[in-house]
C-alpha positions in Angstrom: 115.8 80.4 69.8 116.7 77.4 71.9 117.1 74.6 69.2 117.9 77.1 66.3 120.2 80.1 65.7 119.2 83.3 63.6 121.4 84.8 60.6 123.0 87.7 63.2 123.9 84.8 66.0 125.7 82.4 63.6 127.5 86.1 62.2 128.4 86.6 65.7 129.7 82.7 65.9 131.9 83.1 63.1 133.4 86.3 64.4 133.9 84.7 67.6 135.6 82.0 65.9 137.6 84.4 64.2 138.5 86.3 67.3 139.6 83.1 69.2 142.3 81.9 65.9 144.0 84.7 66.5 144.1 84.9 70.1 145.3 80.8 70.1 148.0 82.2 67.3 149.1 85.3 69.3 148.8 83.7 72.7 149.8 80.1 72.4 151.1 79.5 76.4 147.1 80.7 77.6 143.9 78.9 78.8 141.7 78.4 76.0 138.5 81.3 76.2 135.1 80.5 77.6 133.3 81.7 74.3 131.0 79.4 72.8 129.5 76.2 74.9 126.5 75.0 73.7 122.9 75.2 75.6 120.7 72.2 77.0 119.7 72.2 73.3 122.6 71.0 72.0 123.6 74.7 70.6 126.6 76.7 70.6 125.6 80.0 71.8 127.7 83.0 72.6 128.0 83.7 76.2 127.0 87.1 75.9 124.1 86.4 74.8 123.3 83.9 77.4 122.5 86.8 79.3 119.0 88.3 79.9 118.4 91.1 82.1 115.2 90.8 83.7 113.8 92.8 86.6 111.5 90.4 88.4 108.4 91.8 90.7 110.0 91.5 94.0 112.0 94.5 95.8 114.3 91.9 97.2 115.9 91.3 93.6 116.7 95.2 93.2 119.5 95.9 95.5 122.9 94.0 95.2 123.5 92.2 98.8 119.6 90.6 98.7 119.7 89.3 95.1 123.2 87.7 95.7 121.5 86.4 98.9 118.4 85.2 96.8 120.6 83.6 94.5 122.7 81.8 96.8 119.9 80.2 98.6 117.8 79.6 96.1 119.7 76.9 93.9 122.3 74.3 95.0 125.3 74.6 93.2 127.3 71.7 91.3 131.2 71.5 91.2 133.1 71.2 87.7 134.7 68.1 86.3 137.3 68.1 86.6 138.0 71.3 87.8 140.7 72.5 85.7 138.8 72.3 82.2 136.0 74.8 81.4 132.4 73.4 80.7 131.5 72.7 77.7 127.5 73.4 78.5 126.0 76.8 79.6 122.5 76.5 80.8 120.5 79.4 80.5 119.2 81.3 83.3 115.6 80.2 82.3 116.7 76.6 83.2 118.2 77.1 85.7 115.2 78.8 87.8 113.6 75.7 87.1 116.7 72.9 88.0 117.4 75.1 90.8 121.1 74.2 91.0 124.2 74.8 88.6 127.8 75.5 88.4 129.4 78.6 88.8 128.7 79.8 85.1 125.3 79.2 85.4 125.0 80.7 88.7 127.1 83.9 87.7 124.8 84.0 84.4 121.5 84.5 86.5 123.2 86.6 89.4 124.4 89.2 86.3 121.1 88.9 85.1 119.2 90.1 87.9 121.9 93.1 88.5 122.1 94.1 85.2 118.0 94.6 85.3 118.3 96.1 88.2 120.7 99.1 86.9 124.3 97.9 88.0 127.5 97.8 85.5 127.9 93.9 86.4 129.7 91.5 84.4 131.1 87.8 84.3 134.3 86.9 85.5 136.0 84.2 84.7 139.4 83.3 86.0 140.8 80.9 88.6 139.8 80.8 92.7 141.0 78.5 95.9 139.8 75.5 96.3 137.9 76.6 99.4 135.8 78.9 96.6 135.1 76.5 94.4 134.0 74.3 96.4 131.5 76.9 98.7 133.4 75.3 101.7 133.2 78.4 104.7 133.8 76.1 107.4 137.1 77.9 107.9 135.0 81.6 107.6 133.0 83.3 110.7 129.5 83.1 110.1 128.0 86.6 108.7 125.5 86.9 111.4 128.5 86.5 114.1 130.7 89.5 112.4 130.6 92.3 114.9 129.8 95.5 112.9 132.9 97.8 112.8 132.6 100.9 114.8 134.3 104.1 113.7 136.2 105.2 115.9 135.7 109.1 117.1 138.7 111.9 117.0 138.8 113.4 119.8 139.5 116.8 119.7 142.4 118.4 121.4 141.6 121.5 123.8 143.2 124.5 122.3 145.0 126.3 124.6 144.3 130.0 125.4 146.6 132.8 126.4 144.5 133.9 129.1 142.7 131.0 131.4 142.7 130.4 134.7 145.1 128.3 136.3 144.1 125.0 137.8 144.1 124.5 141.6 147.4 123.2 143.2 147.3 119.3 143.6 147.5 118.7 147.6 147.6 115.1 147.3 150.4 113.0 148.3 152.9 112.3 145.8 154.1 109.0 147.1 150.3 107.6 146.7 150.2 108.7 143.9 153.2 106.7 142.4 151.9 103.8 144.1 148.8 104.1 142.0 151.2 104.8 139.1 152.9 101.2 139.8 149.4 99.7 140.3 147.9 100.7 137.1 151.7 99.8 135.3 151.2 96.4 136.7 147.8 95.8 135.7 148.8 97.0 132.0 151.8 95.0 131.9 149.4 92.0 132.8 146.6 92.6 130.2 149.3 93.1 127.4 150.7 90.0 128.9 147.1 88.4 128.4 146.7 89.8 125.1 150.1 88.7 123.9 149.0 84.9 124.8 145.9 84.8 123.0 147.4 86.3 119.9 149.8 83.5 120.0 147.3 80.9 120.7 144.8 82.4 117.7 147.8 82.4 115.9 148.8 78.4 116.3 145.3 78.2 116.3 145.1 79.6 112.9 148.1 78.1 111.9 146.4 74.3 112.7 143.3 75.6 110.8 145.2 76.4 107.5 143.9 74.1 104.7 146.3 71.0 103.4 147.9 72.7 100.5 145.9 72.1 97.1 148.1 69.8 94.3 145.6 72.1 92.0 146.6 75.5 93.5 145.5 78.0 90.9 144.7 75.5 88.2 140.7 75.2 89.1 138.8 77.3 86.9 135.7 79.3 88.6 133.3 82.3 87.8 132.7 85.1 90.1 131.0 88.6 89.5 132.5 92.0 89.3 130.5 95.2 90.0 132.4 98.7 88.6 131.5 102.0 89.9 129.2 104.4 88.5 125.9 103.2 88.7 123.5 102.8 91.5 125.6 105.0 93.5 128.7 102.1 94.0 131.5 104.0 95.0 134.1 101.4 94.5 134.5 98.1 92.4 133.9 94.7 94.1 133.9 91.2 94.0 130.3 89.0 94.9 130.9 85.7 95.1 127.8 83.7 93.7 127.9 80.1 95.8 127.5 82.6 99.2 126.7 85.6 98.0 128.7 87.8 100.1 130.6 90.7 99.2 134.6 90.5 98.4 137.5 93.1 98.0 139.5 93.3 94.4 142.6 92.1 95.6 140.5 89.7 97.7 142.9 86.3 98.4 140.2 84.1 97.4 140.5 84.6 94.0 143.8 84.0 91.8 143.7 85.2 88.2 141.3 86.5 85.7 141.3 85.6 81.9 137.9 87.1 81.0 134.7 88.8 81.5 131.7 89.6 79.5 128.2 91.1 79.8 125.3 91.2 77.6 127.0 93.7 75.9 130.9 92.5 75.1 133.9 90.4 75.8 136.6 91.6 77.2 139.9 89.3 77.9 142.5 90.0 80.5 146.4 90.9 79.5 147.4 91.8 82.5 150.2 90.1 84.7 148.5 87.7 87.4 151.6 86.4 89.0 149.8 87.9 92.1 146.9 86.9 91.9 144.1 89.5 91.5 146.0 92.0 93.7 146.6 95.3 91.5 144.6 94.9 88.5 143.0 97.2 86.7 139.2 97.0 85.5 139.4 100.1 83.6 137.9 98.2 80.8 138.6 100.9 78.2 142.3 100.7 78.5 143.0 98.5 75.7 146.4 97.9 77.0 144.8 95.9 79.6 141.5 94.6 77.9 141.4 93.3 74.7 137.4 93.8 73.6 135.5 91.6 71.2 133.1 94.2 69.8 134.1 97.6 68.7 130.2 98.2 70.2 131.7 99.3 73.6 130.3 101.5 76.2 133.8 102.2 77.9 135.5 105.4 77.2 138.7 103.9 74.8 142.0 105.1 75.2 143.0 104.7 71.6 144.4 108.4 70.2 144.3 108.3 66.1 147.4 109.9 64.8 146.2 111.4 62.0 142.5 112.8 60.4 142.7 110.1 57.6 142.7 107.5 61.0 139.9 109.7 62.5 137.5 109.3 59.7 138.6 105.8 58.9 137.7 104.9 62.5 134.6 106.3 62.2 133.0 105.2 59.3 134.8 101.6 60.9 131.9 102.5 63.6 129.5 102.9 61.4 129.7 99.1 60.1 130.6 97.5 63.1 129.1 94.3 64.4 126.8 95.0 67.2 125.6 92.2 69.9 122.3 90.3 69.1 119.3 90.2 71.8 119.5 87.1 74.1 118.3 84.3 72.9 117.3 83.6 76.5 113.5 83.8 77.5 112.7 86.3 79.7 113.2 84.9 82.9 110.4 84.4 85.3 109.4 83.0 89.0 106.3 82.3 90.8 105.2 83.8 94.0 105.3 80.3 95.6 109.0 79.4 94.5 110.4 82.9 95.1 108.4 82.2 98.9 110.1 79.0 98.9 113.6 80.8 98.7 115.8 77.3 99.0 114.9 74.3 97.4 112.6 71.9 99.1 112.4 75.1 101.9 115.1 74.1 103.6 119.0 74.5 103.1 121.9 74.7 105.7 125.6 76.0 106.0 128.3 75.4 107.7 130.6 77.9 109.1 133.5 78.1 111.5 132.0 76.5 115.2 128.7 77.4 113.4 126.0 76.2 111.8 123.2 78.1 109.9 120.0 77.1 109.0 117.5 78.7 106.8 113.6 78.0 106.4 111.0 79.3 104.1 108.7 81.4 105.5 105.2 79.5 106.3 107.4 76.1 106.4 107.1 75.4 109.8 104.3 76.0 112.0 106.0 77.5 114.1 107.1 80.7 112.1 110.7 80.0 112.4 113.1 81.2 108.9 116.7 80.8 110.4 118.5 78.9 113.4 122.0 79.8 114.3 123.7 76.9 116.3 127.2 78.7 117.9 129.6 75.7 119.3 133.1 75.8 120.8 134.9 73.1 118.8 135.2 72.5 115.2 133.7 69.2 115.3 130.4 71.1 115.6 129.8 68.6 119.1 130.2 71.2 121.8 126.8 73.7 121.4 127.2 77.0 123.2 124.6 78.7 122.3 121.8 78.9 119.8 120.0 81.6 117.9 116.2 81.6 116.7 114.8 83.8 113.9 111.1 83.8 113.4 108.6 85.7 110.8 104.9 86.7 111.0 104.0 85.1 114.6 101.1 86.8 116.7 102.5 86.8 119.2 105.6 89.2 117.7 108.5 86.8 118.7 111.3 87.7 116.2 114.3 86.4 117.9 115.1 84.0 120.7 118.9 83.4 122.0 119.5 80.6 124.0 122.4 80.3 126.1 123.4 76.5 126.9 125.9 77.3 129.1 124.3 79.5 131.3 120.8 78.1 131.1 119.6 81.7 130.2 117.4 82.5 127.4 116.0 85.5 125.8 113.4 86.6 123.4 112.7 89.4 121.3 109.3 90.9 120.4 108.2 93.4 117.9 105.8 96.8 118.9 101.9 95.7 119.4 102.3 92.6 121.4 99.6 92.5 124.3 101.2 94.3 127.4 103.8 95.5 125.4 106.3 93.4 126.0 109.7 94.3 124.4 112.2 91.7 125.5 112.2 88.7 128.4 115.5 87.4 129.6 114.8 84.5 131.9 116.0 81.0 132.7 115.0 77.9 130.8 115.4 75.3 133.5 112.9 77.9 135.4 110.5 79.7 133.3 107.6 80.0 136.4 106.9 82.7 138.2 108.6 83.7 141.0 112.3 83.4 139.5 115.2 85.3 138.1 114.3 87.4 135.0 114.4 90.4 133.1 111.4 92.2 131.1 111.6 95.4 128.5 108.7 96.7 127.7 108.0 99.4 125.5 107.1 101.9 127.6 105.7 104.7 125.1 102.8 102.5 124.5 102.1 101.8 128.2 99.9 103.9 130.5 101.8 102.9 133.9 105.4 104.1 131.5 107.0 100.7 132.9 110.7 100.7 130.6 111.8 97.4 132.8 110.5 94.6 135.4 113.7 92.4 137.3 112.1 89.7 139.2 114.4 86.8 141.2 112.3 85.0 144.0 113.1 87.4 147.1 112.7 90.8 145.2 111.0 92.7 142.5 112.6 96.1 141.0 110.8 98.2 137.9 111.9 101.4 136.1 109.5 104.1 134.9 109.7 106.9 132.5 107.9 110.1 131.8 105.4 109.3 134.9 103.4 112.2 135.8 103.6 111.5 139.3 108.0 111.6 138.6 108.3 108.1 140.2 110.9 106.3 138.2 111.9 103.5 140.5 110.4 100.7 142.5 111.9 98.0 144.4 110.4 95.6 146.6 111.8 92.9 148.8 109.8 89.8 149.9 109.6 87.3 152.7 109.5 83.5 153.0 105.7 82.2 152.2 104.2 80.9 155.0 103.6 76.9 154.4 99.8 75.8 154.4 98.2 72.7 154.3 96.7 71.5 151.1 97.6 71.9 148.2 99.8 75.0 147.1 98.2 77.5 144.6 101.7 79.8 144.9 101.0 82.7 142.6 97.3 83.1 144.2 96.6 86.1 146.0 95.4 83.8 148.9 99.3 82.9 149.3 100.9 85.7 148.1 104.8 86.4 148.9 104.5 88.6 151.9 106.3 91.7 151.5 108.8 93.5 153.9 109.7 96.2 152.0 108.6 98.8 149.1 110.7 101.2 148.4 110.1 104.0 145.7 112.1 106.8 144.2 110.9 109.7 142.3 112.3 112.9 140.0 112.4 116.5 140.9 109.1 117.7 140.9 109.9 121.7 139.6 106.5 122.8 141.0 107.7 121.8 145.0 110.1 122.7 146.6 112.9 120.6 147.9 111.8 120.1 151.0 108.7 118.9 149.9 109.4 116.8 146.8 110.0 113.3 148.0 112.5 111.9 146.7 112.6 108.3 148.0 109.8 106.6 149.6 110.5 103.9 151.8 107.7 101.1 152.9 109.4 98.8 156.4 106.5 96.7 156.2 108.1 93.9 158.6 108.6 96.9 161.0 105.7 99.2 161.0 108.1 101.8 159.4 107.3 104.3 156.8 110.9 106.7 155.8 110.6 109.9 153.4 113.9 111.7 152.0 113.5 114.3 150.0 115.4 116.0 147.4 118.6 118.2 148.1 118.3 121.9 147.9 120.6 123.1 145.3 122.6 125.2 147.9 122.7 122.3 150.6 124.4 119.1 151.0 122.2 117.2 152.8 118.7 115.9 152.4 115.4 116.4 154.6 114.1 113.2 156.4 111.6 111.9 158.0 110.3 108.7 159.9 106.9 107.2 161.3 106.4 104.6 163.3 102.7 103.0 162.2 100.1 103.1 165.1 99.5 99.6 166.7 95.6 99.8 165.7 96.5 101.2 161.7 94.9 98.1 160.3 91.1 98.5 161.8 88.9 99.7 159.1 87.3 102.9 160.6 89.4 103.1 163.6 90.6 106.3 164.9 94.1 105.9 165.1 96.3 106.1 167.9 98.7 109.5 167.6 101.7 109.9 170.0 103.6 112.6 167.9 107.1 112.0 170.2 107.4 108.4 169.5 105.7 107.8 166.7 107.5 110.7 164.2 110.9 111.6 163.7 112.3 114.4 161.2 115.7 115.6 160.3 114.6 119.3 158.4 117.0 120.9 156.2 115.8 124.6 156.4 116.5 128.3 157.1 115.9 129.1 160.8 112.7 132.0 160.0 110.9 129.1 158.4 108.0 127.5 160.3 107.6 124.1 161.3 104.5 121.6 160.7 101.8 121.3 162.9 100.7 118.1 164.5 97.2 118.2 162.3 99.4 118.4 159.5 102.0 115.9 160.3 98.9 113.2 161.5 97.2 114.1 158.0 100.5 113.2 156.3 100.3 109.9 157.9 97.3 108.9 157.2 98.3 109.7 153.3 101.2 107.8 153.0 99.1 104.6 154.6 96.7 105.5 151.4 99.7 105.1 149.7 101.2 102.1 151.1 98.3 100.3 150.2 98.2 101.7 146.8 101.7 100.8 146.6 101.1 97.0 147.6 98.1 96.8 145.3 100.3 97.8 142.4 103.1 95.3 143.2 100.3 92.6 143.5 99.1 94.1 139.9 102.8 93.3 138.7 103.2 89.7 140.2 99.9 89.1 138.4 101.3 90.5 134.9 104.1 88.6 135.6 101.7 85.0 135.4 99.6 86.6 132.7 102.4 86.9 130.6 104.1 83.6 131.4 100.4 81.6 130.6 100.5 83.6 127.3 103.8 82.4 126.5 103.0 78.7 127.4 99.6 79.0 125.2 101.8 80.8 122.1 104.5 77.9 121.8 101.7 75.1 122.2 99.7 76.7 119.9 101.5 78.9 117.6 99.7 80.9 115.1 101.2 82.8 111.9 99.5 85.8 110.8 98.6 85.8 107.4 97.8 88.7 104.6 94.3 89.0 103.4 95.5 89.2 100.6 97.7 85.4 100.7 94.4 83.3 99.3 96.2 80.2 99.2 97.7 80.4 102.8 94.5 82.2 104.4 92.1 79.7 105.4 89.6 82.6 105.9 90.1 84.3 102.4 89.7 80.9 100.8 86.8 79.6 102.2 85.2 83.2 101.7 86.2 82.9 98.0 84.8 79.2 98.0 81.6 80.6 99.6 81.1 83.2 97.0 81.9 80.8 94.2 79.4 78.4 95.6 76.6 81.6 96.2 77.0 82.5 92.4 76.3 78.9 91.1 73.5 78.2 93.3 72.0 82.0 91.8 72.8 80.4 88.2 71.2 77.2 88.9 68.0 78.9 89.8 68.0 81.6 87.3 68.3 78.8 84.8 65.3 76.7 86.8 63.3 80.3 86.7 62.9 79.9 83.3 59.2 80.7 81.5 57.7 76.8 81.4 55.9 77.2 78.1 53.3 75.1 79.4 52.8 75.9 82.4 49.8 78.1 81.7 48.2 75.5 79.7 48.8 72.6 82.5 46.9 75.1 84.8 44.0 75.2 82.5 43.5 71.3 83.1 44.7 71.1 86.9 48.2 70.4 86.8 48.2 66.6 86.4 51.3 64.3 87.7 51.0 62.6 84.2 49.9 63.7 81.1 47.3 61.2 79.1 47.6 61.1 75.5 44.3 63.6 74.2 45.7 66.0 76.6 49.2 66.0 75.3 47.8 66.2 71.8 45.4 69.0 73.1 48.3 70.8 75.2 50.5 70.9 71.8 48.1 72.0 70.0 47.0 75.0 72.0 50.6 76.0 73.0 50.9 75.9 69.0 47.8 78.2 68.1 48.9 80.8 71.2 52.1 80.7 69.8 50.5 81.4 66.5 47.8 84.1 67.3 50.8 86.2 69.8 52.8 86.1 66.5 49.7 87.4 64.0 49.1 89.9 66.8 52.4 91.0 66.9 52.5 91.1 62.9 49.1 93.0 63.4 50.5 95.7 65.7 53.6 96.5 63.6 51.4 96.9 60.3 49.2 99.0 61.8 51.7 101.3 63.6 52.9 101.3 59.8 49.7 102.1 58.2 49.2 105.1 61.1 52.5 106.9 59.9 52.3 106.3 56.7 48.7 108.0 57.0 50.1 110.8 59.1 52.3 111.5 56.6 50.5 111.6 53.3 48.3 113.9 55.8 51.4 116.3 56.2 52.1 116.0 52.6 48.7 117.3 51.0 48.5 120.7 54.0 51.9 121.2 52.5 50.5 121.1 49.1 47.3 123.2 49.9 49.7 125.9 51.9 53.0 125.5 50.2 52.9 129.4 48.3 52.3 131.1 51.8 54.8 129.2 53.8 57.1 130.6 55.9 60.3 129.5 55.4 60.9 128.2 59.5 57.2 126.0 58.9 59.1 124.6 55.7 62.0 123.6 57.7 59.5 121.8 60.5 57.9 120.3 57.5 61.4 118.8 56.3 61.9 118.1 60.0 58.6 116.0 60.2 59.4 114.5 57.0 62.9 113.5 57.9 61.5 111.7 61.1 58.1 109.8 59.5 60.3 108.0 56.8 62.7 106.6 59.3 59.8 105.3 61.7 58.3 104.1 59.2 61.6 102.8 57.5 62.0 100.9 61.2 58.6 99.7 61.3 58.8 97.9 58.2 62.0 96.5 58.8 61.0 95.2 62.0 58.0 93.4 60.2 59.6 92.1 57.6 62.2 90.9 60.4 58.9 89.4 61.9 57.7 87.3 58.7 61.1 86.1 58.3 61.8 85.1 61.5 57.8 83.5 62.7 58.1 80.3 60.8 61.5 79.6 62.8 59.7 80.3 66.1 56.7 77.9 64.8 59.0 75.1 64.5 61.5 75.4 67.3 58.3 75.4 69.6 56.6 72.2 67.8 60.6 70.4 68.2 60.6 71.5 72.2 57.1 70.5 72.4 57.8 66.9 70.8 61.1 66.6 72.9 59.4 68.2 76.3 59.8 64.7 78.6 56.1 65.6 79.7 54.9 64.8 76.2 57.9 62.9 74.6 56.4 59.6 74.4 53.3 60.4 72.6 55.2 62.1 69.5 58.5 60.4 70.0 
């Protein structure tokens, strides 16, 4: 179908030809149509049928956005010349996959491919773009992955006003301050629209100095876009995709200048509508023959031709009847590897250029370590100034998808995925100080964590975390450390032997609905540098202040089984919210209270050591992980999966070895007969003469006892049965007529045993001479005994 053309195609040549006389005749002033180029064979083929639709195996090819994506990345494309004049080659899609690069026809060819398969109402346009278009040059376009996604703004909903409501309270406050504030707020308006009135003048001469030289070929250069109508796969609204980038466009889109045609595999449809303006206010209501002039009467669209009279009716039908319908693609079906469709761009690699941006795509599994796309952000045009860079990475262990680093503020930040070790969500620290003991931020993801730790902030003098859904309700901790004492010798600095010492812990916690106010702590203050231990509790709902108290640590708290010191005047203070009636604390009480919350302080300072620990555990995963990144890797992958292939090698190598010895387990034929005379290392010449000819007279005597057994199994039934036939002759007048039956039975099965039994020895005569021979040929070319009958 490449090199030749079948009856229907050249049919569908000559009414193409046909078609494009009288367009040339009616329409002398217009571009010449993009009908018939010919293939990398050397033969003209009609565009239509250049088109295959074929539905690869991969879900990325089904929707719209990933298959123009695919498309875009996957071949490089090459510019027309000159630009002005149509090609006159069409590649088909088939060659294409395998070039992996192509003009704007060919790409457009594929891309409609792919979305026809894939159940959308695509076609081929061909009309007339901006030079920028043509040429895939976005260096004046913001970077996709930079566009801020458009929030919809909410209505708010106006309070309706009711008849009967109570009147607000009368506003006491001064009315000269309150002009004042009036005044303020003015000014500060007045300055922000001042602000904003400057930068829209400098992004307008910015935008102004951006504009492109103006093209001497304005609306001259000829390029090929596709168009997606509504209707199928839920599309709401036509659209424009761009093939070079494949990114989405409006109809009356700017980009793109005229429109003289568009096909599918189905028909060709040429444009008669004004496009003074560009493509602003067409119509792509393809069954308005005002608008489109078809090829083929074959057309899916709804026409809007009315016959005038029934003689027109049934003329247009029985037209219908005969009409010329569209021939299958001569195309191959198209096809792509699981390797190239992996490989996404060719060679792996491919980059872009964008407005103060550059964009940079990998395969997945091209580098070690896992990273598929870097986003470089600059200031300038020149792409010289770099602001800030942006890491993408696939199927790492350690779950790093993302990693945003900040040039100008020195700040970097990672992402992670659920199941990473210590659950670590995000970590937003500085690159010039990634040790412990400095400013950063951790997320974690806290439903998968027993302690419910949401966020860590470190910096070198304090430590804060926040909790959620704790059963003991504390939500927030904070400690504040001192200087480190210097030592002598060397400095270990995250070692508990030379820990930061710590001042203060301070904790908070949620209502507790069990306690009442006055007894749910609220916050939970550690003075460590003073020997001071501070409650607050929570406020009662019909008070305004809080409950407090305050103990002063004895001077002997630290001795390990000490009684401590208790002077209650000095040593406790309380503030205590309460009714009169209610009771106070005792002393007991009060000195057992103590002696809890020193349980607790220590608790408390063990659990911020467990966190500065974390804290290093995490950091010396991190350094292990980007010096020796792994990539996880399906079971299922066998040619990336070291394990999987060497499993598959082993097994390959396991069955060999069990043919190999099957093979050497073979009967020896004279082994038996080697035994008999002890297994000599070499064989003289009246023992190989002796060996053959025993192995040949066992050989014979097994057959002629084999022949022997058959004949006489053949001579017992055939006794058995003339047996059966003579009782039936003796008793054949008083048989019953169920003995009769057994008797045919009986018969029945005797003649075909022994029907079997002499087949099998005739078999047997036939097939013993063979045996004979091939024995005496392996015997004479057995290397034992070769060279005495060679």
């Amino acid at each position: 179908s490449y090199k030749d053309n079948l009856p229907k195609e050249l049919l569908v040549l000559q009414y193409a030809d046909n078609f494009r006389r009288q367009y040339v005749h009616l329409y002398r002033d217009r571009k010449p149509l993009f009908l018939n180029p010919i293939n990398e064979c050397r033969v003209e083929k009609l565009v239509c049928t250049t088109i295959n639709p074929t539905q690869l195996p991969y879900k990325e090819l089904y929707d719209w956005d990933t298959a123009a994506e695919f498309v875009a990345d996957y071949l490089n494309f090459e510019t027309l010349d000159p630009p002005y004049e149509l090609p006159k080659r069409l590649l088909s899609p088939t060659t294409v996959l395998k070039r992996q690069k192509g003009n704007c026809f060919e790409y457009s060819t594929l891309l409609c491919s792919f979305l026809l398969a894939a159940g959308y109402d695509a076609y081929v346009v061909n009309g007339y773009a901006t030079k920028e278009t043509c040429l895939a040059d976005e260096t004046r376009e913001i970077c996709p992955l930079l566009k801020k996604k458009e929030k919809k703004e909410e209505e708010v909903k106006k309070k309706e006003l009711k008849k009967y409501t109570v009147k607000p309270p009368r506003d006491l406050r001064s009315k000269f301050e309150i002009k004042m504030e009036q005044r303020k707020v003015a000014e500060k308006e007045a300055e922000e629209a001042k602000r904003r009135q400057e930068e829209i003048e400098r992004q307008l001469v910015s935008e102004e100095l951006e504009k492109p030289p103006p093209d001497p070929l304005y609306g001259l250069r000829i390029h090929t876009w596709i168009l997606v109508l509504p209707g199928k796969r839920e599309v709401a609204e036509s659209f424009f995709i761009e093939p070079f980038t494949g990114l989405p466009h409006p109809v009356d889109s700017t980009n793109y200048l005229g429109i003289e045609s568009v096909w599918n595999n189905m028909n060709y449809w040429v444009n008669m509508q004004d496009c003074s303006n560009g493509v602003q206010g067409l119509s792509y209501d393809l069954g308005d023959c005002t608008k489109w002039e078809y090829m083929f009467p074959c057309t899916d669209k709804p026409l809007l031709q009315i016959p005038e009279t029934e003689e027109d009716l049934i003329g247009g039908l029985d037209d219908d009847e005969k009409h010329l319908d569209m021939p299958p693609s001569w195309v191959q079906p198209l096809k792509l590897s699981l390797k190239d469709f992996q490989m996404r761009c060719p060679f792996g690699k491919k980059s872009k250029l964008y407005k103060r941006a550059k964009l940079e795509k990998f395969a997945h599994y091209l580098l070690p370590d896992g990273l598929i796309c870097k986003l470089s952000v600059y200031e300038d045009r020149e792409l010289t100034d770099l602001v800030q860079t942006k890491e993408f990475y696939a199927h790492r262990q350690d779950k790093l998808h993302t990693k945003i680093h900040n040039h100008r503020t020195g700040w970097t930040t990672e992402y992670y995925y659920p199941g990473r070790q210590r659950c670590l969500k995000e970590h937003h620290y500085k690159a010039s100080a990634p040790a412990p003991e400095n400013e950063r931020t951790m997320i974690f993801y806290h439903e998968a964590r027993v302690d419910g730790l949401m966020k860590r902030i470190e910096t070198p003098s304090e430590l804060t975390e926040h909790y959620v859904n704790r059963d003991d309700f504390l939500f927030y901790k904070h400690v504040e450390f001192g200087k480190r004492q210097k030592k002598f010798g060397p400095q270990d600095g995250g070692s508990s032997g030379n820990a930061r010492p710590i001042n203060k812990m301070l904790q908070k916690f949620k209502r507790n609905p069990e306690k009442e106010a006055n007894e749910d702590i609220y916050e939970l203050t550690f003075t460590v540098s003073e020997d001071k231990i501070q409650i607050t509790y929570h406020t009662e709902d019909a008070r305004i202040a809080s409950s407090t108290r305050e103990f002063i640590k004895p001077s002997n708290w630290e001795e390990k089984g000490a009684t401590l010191k208790w002077e209650s005047d000095q040593q406790h203070q309380t503030f205590q919210v309460v009714d009169p009636d209610s009771k106070s604390k005792k002393q007991v009480e009060i000195y057992e209270m103590l002696l809890d919350l020193l349980k607790a302080e220590d608790i408390c300072r063990e659990r911020v050591r467990d966190s500065e620990e974390e804290v290093r555990e995490i950091l010396n995963d991190r350094t292990k992980e980007e010096t020796e990144s792994e990539l996880e890797i399906s079971v299922y992958d066998t040619d990336r999966n070291e394990k999987a292939k060497t499993h598959r090698k082993e097994l390959e190598r396991l069955q060999l070895e069990e043919k190999m010895r099957k093979q050497e387990m073979e009967i020896d034929y004279l082994a038996p007969f080697l035994a008999q005379i002890g297994d000599p290392e070499h064989v003289q010449r009246p023992q190989a003469f002796k060996l053959k000819e025993d192995c040949l007279n066992d050989l014979k005597q097994r057959l002629i006892d084999k022949a022997n057994l058959i004949q006489a199994r053949f001579e017992k039934e055939t006794q058995e049965l003339q047996k059966k036939q003579a009782w039936y002759q003796q008793n054949q007048v008083s048989m019953s007529k169920e003995n009769e039956e057994d008797y045919l039975n009986y018969c029945s099965d005797a003649m075909f045993r022994i029907h079997i039994l002499e087949l099998r020895l005739n078999r047997h005569k036939e097939m013993a001479p063979g045996k004979y021979m091939a024995l005496e040929l392996k015997l004479r070319s057995d290397p034992r005994l070769s060279e005495y009958f060679g």
